[in-house]
C-alpha positions in Angstrom: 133.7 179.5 123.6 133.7 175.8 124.3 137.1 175.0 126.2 138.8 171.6 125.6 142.4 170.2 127.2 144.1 167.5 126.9 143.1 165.6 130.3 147.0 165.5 131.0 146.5 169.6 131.3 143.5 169.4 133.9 145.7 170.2 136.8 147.2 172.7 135.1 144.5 175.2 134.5 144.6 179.0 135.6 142.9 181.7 135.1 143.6 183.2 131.8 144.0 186.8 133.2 147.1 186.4 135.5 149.1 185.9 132.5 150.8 188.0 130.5 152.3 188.1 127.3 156.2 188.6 127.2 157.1 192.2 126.7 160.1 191.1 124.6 158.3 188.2 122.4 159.2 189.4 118.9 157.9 186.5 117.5 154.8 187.2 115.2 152.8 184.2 115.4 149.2 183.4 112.8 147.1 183.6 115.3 144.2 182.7 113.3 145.6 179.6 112.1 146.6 178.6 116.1 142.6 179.7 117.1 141.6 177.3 114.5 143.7 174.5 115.9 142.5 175.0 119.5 138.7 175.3 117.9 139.5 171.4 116.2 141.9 169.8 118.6 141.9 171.8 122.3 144.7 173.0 124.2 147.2 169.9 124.0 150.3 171.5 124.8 150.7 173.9 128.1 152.1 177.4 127.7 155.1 178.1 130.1 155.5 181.1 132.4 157.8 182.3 134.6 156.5 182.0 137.8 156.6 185.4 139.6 156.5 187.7 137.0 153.5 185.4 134.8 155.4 186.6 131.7 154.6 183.9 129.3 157.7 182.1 127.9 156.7 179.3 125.6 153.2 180.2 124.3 152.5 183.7 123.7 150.2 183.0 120.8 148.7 180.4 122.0 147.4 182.5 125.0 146.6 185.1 122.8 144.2 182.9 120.5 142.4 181.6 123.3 141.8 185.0 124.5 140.2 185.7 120.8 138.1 182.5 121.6 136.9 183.9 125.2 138.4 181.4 126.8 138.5 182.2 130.6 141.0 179.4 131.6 144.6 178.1 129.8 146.8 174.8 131.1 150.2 176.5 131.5 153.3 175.5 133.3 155.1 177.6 136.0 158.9 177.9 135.4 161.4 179.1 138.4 163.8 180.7 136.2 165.9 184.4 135.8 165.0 187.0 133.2 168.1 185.6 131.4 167.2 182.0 131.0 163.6 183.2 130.4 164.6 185.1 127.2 167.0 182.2 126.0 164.1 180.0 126.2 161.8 182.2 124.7 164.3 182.6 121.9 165.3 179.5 121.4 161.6 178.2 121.1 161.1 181.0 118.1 164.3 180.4 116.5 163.9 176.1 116.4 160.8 176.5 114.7 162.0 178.6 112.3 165.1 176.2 112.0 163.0 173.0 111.1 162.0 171.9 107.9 159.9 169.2 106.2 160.0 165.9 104.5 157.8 166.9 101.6 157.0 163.7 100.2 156.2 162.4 103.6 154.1 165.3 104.1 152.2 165.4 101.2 151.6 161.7 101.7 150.2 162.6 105.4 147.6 165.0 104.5 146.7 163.4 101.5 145.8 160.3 103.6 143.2 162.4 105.6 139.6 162.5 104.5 139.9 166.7 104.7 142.8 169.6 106.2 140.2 171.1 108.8 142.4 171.4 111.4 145.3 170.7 109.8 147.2 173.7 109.5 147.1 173.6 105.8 144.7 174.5 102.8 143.9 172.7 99.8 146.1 175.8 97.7 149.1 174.5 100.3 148.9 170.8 99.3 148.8 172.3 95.6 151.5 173.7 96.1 153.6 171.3 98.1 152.8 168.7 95.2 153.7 171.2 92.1 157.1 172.6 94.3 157.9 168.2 94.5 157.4 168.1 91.1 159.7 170.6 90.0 162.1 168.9 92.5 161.9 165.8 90.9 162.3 167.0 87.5 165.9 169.9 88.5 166.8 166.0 89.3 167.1 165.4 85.5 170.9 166.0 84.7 172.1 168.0 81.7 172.6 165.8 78.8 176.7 165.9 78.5 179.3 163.5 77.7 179.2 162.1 81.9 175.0 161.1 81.9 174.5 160.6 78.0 174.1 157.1 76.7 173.6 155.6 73.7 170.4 154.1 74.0 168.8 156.9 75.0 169.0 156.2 78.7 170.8 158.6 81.3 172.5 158.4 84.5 172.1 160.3 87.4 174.9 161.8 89.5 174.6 162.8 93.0 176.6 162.2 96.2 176.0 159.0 98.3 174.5 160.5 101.1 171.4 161.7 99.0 170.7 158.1 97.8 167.3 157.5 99.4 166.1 160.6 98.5 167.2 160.1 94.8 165.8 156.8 94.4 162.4 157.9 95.4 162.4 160.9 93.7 163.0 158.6 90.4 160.9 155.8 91.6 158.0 158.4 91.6 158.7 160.0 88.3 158.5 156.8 87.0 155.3 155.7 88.7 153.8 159.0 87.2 154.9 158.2 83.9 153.3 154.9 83.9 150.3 156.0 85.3 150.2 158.9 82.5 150.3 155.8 80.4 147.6 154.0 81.8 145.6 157.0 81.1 
């Protein structure tokens, strides 16, 4: 049941049992993978309620998994807000998240530079799968052999539109660094 904020949260600590969780959260959160995070790392990010009606806002899982832990305390942020702009924000922090998306290769690279994913978020059959979904990324990059990308020394081109240039270029400079590393083998 050991507790742990940020020391930025301190002054914001209250008693886990005047909040409540918003009756129109429809949000489904993992609350086992957000208990494991506040078991590695602590609470680093306050929940935010509406003050008044201590419906939580931003943070409903999060209250939730420290609840499951026994915690007895939470750093959350009072809002003076309406109903209305309390369920806009409420959405709107639900709906961003689902929004957002990765930069794979950047990702992979991330948590293969850690010694181990505790805490991470993610399990060794994620990174598996994050690194077989970027292969098969890398190689739908291949064109179809026709009359535009065929050559005749065996060679090909690749087509795509200029705004996807980084991302093409790495994606080829890595196929080619696995290829001569296959080599090497």
């Amino acid at each position: 049941m050991s507790q742990n904020f940020a020391p930025v949260l301190l002054e914001f600590l209250i008693d886990i049992d005047e909040l409540k969780e918003h009756p129109k959260n429809s949000r489904q959160g993992d609350i086992g993978a957000i208990t494991q995070s506040l078991e590695a790392h602590g609470q680093y990010d306050p929940i935010k309620y509406r003050r008044g009606t201590m419906e939580i806002v931003v943070g409903n899982h999060r209250w939730k998994a420290a609840r499951a832990l026994g915690w007895k305390q939470v750093a959350a942020i009072p809002l003076d807000i309406d109903e209305d702009e309390a369920l806009r924000i409420l959405l709107n922090d639900n709906r961003s998240s689902d929004l957002a998306s990765y930069d794979e290769p950047l990702l992979i690279d991330t948590l293969q530079s850690l010694p181990d994913l505790t805490g991470t978020g993610f399990t060794g059959d994620d990174l598996d799968d994050l690194i077989a979904q970027n292969g098969e990324w890398v190689s739908d990059m291949e064109p179809e052999t026709d009359e535009q990308t065929s050559t005749t020394d065996g060679s090909f081109k690749v087509m795509f539109d200029e705004a996807d240039r980084e991302e093409v270029r790495e994606a080829i400079t890595n196929a080619i660094d696995g290829v001569e590393s296959a080599r090497l083998v």
